[in-house]
N, C-alpha and C positions, 0 to 999 in steps of 0.2 A: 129212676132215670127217665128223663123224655127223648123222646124220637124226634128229629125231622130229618122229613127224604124231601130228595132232590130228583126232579126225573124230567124227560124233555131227552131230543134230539143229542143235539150238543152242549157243552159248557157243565155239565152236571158236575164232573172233577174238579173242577175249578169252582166251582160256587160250593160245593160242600167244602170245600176244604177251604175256603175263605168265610163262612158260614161258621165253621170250628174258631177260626181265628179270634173273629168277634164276638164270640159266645166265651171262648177263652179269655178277654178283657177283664171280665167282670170279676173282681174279686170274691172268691167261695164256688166258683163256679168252675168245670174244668170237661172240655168236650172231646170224646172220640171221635173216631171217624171209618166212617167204610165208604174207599173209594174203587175204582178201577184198576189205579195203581199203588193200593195201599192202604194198611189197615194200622190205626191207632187205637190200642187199646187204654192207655192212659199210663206204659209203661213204655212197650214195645212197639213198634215200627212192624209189619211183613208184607206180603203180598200172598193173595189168597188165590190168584188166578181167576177173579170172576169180578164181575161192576157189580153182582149182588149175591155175597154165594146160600149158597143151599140152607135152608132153614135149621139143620143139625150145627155146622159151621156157626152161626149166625148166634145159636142159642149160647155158642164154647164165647164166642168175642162180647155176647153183652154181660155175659157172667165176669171174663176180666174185665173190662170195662169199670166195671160196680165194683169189683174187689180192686182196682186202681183208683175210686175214688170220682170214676167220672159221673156229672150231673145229665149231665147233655149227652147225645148223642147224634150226629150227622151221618148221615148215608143219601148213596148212590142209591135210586130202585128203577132199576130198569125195563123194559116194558117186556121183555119174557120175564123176570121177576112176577110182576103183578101179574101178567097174566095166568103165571103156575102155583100165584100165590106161593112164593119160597119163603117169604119173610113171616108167612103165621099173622094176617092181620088180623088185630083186635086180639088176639092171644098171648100169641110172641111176641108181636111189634103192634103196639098203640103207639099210634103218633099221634102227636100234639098240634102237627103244623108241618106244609110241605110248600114247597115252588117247582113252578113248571117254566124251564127257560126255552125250549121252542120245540119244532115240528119240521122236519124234511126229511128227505131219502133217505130212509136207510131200515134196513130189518126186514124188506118186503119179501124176502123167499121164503119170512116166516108168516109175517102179517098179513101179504096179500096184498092189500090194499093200503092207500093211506087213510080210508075212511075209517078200516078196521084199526090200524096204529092209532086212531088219533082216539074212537074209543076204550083201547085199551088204556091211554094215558089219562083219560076222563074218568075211568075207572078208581084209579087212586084218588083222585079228588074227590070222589066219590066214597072211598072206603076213610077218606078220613071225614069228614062228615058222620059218616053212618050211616047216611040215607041218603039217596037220590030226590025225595021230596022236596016242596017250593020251602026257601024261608019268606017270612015276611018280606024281609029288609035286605039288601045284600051292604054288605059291610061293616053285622053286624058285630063291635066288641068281644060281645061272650060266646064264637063262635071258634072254631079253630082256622090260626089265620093260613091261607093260600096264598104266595106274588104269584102275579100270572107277569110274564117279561113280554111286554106290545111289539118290542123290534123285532122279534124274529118269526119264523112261519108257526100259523097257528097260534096267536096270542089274543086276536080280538075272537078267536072262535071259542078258548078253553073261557076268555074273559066273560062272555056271555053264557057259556054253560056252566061252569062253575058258580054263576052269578045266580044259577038258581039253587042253589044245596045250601045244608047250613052251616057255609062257610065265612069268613070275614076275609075277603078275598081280597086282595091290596094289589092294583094294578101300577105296573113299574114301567118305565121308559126312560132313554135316553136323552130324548127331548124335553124333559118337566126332571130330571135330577134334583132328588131330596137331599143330597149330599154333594158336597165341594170336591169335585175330583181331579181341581187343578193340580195336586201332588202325586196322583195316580203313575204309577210306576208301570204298572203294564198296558202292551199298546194293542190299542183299536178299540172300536165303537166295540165291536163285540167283549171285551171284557170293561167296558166301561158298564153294557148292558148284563155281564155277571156280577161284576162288585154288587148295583145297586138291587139286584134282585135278594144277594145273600143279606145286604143290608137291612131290606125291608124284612125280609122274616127273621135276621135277627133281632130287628126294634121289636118284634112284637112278641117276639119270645120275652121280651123282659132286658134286653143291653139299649142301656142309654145310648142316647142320639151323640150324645158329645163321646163315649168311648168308641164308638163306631168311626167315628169321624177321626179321632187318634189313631186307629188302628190302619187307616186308608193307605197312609204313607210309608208304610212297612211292608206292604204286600209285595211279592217279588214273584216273576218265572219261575216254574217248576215243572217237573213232570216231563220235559219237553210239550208245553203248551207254549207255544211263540217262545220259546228257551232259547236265548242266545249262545251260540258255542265257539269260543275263541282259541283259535289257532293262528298265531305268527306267519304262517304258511299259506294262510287264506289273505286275497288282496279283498276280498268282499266281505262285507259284512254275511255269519250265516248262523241259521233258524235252523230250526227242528219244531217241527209243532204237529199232532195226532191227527188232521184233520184227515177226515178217512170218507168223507161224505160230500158232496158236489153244493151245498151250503156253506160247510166248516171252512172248504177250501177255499169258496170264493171270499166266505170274510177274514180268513187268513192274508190271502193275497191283496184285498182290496185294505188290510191294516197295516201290510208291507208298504205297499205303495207308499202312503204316508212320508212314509221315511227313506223312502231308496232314491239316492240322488241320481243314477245310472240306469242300468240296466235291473226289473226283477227277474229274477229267475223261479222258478220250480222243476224240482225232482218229485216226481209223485210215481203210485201206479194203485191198483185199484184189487182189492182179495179175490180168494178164488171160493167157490163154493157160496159166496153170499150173495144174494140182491145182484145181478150181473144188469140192471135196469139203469143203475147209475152212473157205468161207464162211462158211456159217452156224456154223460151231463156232466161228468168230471172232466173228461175232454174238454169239452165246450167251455168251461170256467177256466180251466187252465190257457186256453190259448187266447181268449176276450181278454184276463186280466194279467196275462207275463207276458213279459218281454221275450223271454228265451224260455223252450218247455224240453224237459228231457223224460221220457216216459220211459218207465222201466218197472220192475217187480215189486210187488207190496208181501204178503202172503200167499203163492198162488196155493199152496196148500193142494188138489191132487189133478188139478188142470193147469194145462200145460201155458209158462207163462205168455208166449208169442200170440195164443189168441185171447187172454184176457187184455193186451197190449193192441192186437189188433181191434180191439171192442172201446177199447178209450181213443184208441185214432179216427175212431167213427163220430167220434162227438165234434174232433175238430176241423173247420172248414179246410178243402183243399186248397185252399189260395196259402196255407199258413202250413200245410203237410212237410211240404219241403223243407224249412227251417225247421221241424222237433224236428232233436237228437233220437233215437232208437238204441235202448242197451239195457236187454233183458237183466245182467248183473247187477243187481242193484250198486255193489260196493263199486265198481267200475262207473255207474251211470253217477254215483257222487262224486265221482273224484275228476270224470269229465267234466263236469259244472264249476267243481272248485278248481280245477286247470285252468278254466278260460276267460271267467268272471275276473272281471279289475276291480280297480278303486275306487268306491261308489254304489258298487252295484252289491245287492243284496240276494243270496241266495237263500233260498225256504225247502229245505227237506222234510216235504209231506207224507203225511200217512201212518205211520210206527209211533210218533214221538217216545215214548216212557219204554215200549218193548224192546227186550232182549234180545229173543229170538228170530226167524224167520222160517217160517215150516212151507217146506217144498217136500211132495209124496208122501205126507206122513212121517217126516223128521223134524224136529224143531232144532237149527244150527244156530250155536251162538251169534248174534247181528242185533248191534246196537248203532243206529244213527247218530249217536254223540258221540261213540267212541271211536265210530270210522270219520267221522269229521276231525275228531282231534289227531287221528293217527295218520291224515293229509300231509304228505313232505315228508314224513316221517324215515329216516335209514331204517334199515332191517336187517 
């Protein structure tokens, strides 16, 4: 069975799992997958609780995998992953081939830095190589291919370090699209720059360029990534989408745009115990690119929500304070948005997309942002 991992900031769910799709094309071929929100082993469907879990975990899913038949293999490897080495590289997991779709805030109460993040994720391109040594040539065939994705943060940096390994390093952008993505079904530059990233490494795995291209037009929402959620009861159009980092959000919102004939809106709020640097940058995105902001609770998990609330109001200008909503209940601060938002206008519930739960002091309460969307108007 071959491996590719997908690793990078955001998009990683979405591109593995659009990665499987096109690899799934190809007849004799058939690919699992380990995402964030879900693991296929080439029978079964579950959810493991981790972007990349534990290397014991890891060894039970590629053994079904193989005994389901799969060729392929796509996975999430996330940068505490690589860094604790979970996946057993060169042992447990030889891959064949990876993509790196970008670089922003996020993980720094582990990493520190983003110099340190950003060697961590050079590391993987690094373990699949094998060495850090120069190659001759960069883009060599008989190498193991790398897309490096140019839009997002951190693309021309991995594109030139990477460009020294011996990798066959295939640089992707939105701007130079090797594929026709007039029929692209999910919206914004940002998953226009996932499709063609999974594309490029799936051509070089071995899927023709014309079944890639057939596959383009099938691809749909999922996950709650920009997942559309319809309720009778809503006058607005409304989203659900994970974005949990002060980049995902601005290109969420700037993909909203797009299409909101009205007013955009965001419901966001921002974890507790993690990275608390991103706050206010999430602030700051939020109130530049919506029209109406309601801040409210994400995970505060064992700090108290009103000052991780108070730390995202810091990012937003005072001239604009006045107008965000305030309503630490998350279920309340949605249903405020979906109360008041009309026809036309587009509401985006950031942050959670695909989660269940919601853990406040160390309890995880059942909360699902699509299914309090759909339970809007709803009698009781």
């Amino acid at each position: 069975m071959k491996f590719w991992g997908i690793t990078g900031t955001n998009g990683k769910t979405t591109c593995t799992w659009v990665l499987a799709k096109f690899i799934d094309s190809v007849p004799g071929r058939k690919c699992g997958y380990i995402t964030t929100v879900e693991v296929f082993d080439g029978r079964e469907r579950y959810y493991t609780g981790y972007t990349t879990p534990p290397l014991a975990k890891l060894r039970e899913i590629y053994a079904a995998m193989e005994a389901n038949g799969c060729t392929d293999c796509a996975m999430e490897v996330s940068s505490h992953a690589i860094h604790q080495d979970r996946v057993g590289f060169g042992t447990t997991t030889l891959f064949s081939g990876g993509a790196f779709t970008n670089l922003s805030e996020d993980h720094l109460d582990y990493h520190k830095t983003m110099e340190e993040y950003f060697r961590v994720k050079l590391s993987f391109a690094e373990r699949i190589a094998g060495s850090a040594a120069p190659a001759p040539n960069m883009g060599r065939k008989d190498f193991p291919p790398f897309a490096v994705c140019l839009d997002g943060g951190y693309g021309e940096e991995m594109l030139e370090a990477a460009g020294r390994l011996a990798l066959n390093v295939i640089p992707v952008t939105e701007k130079a699209p090797r594929f026709d993505l007039s029929k692209l079904k999910l919206a914004g530059a940002y998953n226009r720059s996932n499709v063609l990233l999974s594309a490029a490494l799936a051509e070089a795995s071995g899927v023709p360029h014309e079944a890639i291209q057939s596959a383009i037009p099938e691809l749909r929402a999922r996950w709650g990534r920009l997942e559309e959620i319809e309720n009778p009861a809503c006058a607005a159009r409304v989203f659900v989408d994970f974005a949990h980092t002060p980049d995902g959000l601005e290109k969420v919102l700037a993909a909203a745009r797009g299409f909101t004939k009205g007013s955009l809106w965001v419901v966001f709020g921002a974890g507790g115990d993690r990275d608390p640097m991103k706050r206010p940058l999430m602030g700051e995105a939020a109130s530049r690119l919506a029209d109406r902001v309601v801040v409210t609770s994400d995970n505060p998990r064992s700090e108290e929500p009103l000052a991780i609330i108070e730390a995202v109001l810091g990012g937003i200008p005072k001239s604009r304070r006045g107008e965000v909503v305030v309503e630490p209940d998350r279920k309340k601060a949605i249903y405020a948005a979906l109360g008041a938002a009309v026809a036309g206008d587009v509401v985006i519930v950031a942050g959670k997309g695909h989660e269940t739960t919601q853990e406040i002091k160390g309890v995880k309460y059942p909360f699902d942002d699509r299914e309090v969307v759909r339970g809007f108007g709803r009698r009781v």
